[in-house]
C-alpha positions in Angstrom: -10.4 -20.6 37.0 -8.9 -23.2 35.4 -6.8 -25.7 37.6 -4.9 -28.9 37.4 -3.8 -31.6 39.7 -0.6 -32.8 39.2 0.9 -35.5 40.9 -1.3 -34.7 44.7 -0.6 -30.7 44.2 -3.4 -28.6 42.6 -1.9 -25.8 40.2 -4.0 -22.6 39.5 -3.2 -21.7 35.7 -1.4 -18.1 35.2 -1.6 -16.2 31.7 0.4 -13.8 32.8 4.7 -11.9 31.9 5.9 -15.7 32.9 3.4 -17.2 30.3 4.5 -15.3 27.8 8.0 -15.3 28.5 8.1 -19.3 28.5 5.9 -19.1 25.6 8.2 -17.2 23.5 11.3 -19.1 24.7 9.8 -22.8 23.6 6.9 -22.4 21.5 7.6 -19.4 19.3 8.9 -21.2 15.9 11.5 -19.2 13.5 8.9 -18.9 10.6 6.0 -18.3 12.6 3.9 -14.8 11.6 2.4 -14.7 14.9 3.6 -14.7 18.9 3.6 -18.2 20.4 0.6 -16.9 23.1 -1.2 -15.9 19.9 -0.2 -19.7 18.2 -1.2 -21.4 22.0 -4.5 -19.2 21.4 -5.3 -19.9 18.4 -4.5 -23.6 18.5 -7.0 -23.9 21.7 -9.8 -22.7 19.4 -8.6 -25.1 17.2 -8.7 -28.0 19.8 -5.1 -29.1 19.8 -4.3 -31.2 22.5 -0.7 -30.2 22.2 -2.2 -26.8 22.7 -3.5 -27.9 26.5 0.0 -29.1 27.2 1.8 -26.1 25.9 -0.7 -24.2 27.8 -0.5 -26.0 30.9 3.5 -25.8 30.7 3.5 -21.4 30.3 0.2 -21.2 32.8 2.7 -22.8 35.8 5.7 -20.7 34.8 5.2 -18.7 37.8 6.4 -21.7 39.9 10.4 -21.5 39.0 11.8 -24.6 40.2 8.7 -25.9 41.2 7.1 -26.1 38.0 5.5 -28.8 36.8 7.6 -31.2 34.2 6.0 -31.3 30.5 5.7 -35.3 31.3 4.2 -34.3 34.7 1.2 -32.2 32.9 0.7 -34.7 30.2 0.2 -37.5 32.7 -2.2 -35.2 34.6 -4.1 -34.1 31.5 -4.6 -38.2 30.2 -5.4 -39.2 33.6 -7.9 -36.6 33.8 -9.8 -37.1 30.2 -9.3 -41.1 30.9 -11.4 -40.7 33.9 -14.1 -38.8 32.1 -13.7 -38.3 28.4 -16.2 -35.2 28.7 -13.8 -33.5 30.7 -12.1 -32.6 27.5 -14.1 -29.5 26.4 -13.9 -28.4 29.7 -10.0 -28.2 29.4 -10.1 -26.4 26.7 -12.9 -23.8 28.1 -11.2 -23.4 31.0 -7.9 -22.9 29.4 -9.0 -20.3 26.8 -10.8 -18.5 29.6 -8.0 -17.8 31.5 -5.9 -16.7 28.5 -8.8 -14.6 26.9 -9.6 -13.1 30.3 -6.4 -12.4 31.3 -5.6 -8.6 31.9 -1.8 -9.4 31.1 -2.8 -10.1 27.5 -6.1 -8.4 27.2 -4.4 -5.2 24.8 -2.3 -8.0 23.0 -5.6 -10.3 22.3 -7.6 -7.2 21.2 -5.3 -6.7 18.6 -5.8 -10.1 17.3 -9.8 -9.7 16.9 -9.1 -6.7 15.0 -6.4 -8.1 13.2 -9.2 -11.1 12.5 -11.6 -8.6 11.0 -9.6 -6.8 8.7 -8.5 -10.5 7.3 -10.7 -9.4 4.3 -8.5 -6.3 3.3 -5.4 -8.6 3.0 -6.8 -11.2 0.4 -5.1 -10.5 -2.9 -8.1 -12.6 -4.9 -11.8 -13.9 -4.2 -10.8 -17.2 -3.4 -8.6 -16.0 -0.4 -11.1 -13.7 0.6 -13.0 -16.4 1.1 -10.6 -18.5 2.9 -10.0 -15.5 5.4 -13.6 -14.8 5.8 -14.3 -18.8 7.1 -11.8 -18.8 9.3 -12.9 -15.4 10.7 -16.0 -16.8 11.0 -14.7 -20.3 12.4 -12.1 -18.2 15.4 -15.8 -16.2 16.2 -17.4 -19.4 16.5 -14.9 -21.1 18.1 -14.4 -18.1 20.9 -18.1 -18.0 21.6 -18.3 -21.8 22.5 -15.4 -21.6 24.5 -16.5 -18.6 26.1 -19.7 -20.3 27.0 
């Protein structure tokens, strides 16, 4: 279960219709091929910090007025991997789990594994192949660790 403190109050992160809804509104680019819960997904495996604040900012939608600030969460997240710069991989653990886990998204993320493995039927040469078939293999390794 991931969770953050934020100034004295301790949030429980939510992957759930809020998430997504946020998601879409302030993270979904014009251009962008894929959902913003599948970008914030993806660019956990990744290990963008911007990905923990993004994150951190859909996963306490369900707070309304309440809600956290962006600034708020960013302070909380620095304080929290200046005070033990391990703590770091734990964010992102905890942060994938609770989107990968989530039964809101569960179909939705399913889709993007098999979407992942038929990366090799889209290449148009061998050297994209091969680009698609790394980074299949990289988002497998990646989920694994982060699983772990």
């Amino acid at each position: 279960m991931a969770m953050l403190t934020i100034n004295g109050i301790q949030y429980e992160a939510k992957a759930n219709f809020k998430f997504e809804r946020l998601a879409d509104k302030k993270y979904k680019g014009e251009k962008e091929e894929v959902s913003a819960l599948e970008k914030i997904y993806q660019d956990l495996m990744s290990y963008k910090i911007g990905a923990l604040i993004k994150f951190w900012d859909c996963a306490t939608a369900q707070h309304g007025k309440n809600q956290p600030s962006v600034e708020q969460i960013e302070d909380a997240l620095t304080q929290v991997i200046e005070n033990d710069e391990d703590a770091t991989e734990q964010l992102f653990k905890d942060a994938f789990q609770t989107m990968d886990k989530s039964g809101f998204f569960k179909l939705q993320l399913k889709e993007f594994w098999k979407n992942l493995d038929m990366i090799e039927k889209f290449a148009e040469d061998e050297k994209e192949m091969k680009k698609g078939e790394a980074a299949k293999e990289m988002f497998l390794n990646r989920r694994k660790e982060l699983l772990n």
